[in-house]
C-alpha positions in Angstrom: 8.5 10.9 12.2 5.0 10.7 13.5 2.5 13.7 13.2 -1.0 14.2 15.0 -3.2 15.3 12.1 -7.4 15.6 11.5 -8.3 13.3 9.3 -12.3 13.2 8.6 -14.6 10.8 10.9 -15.7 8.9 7.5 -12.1 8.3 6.3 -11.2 6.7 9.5 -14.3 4.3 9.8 -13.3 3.3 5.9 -10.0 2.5 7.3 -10.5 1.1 10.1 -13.3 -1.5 8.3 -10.5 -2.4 5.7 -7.5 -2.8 7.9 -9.4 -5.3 9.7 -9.9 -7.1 6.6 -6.5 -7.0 5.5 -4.8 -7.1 8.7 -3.8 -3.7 9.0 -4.2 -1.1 11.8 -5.8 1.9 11.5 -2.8 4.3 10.7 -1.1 1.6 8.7 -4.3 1.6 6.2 -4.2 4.9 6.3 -0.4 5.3 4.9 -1.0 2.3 2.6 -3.7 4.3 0.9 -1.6 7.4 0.4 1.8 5.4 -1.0 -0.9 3.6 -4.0 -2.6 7.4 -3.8 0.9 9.3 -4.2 2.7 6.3 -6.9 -0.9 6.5 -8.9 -0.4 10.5 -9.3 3.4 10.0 -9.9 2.8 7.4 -12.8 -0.7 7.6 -14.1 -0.2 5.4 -17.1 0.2 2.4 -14.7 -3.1 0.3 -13.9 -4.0 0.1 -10.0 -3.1 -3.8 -10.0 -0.1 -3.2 -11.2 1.3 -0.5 -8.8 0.0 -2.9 -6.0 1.8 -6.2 -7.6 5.0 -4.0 -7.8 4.1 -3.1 -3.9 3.8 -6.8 -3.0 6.8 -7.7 -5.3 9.0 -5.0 -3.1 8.1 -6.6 -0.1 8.7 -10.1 -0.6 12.4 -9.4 -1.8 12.8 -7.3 1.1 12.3 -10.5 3.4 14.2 -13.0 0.8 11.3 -14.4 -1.0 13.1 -14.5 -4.3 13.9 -16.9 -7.0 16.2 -16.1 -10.3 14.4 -15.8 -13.4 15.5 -17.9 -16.5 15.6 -16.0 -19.5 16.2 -18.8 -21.8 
């Protein structure tokens, strides 16, 4: 569901700067910073790195980038 709301002109120049960096539009920076924003508040013993390595993990197995893990 998509939603018009006002976001501050300094926000969106922060976002806009990084999504080019990373590839990311505007918006999409936008909701990537409130998912690590909203997972940080929900588990705040977790380290940043780590929330985003869990982020990146999630996306590679969504597309099949997987490989079975040996435990011997």
């Amino acid at each position: 569901m998509s939603r018009s709301i006002k976001l501050s002109d300094e926000l969106i120049t922060a976002a806009t700067a990084t999504g080019k960096a990373l590839h990311r539009s505007t918006p999409r920076q936008i909701e990537y910073w409130a998912q690590i924003g909203k997972i940080a508040e929900e588990n705040p013993e977790l380290p940043l790195g780590l929330v985003k390595d869990i982020l990146v993990s999630q996306e590679e197995a969504s597309v099949g980038d997987v490989t079975d893990y040996d435990f011997g």
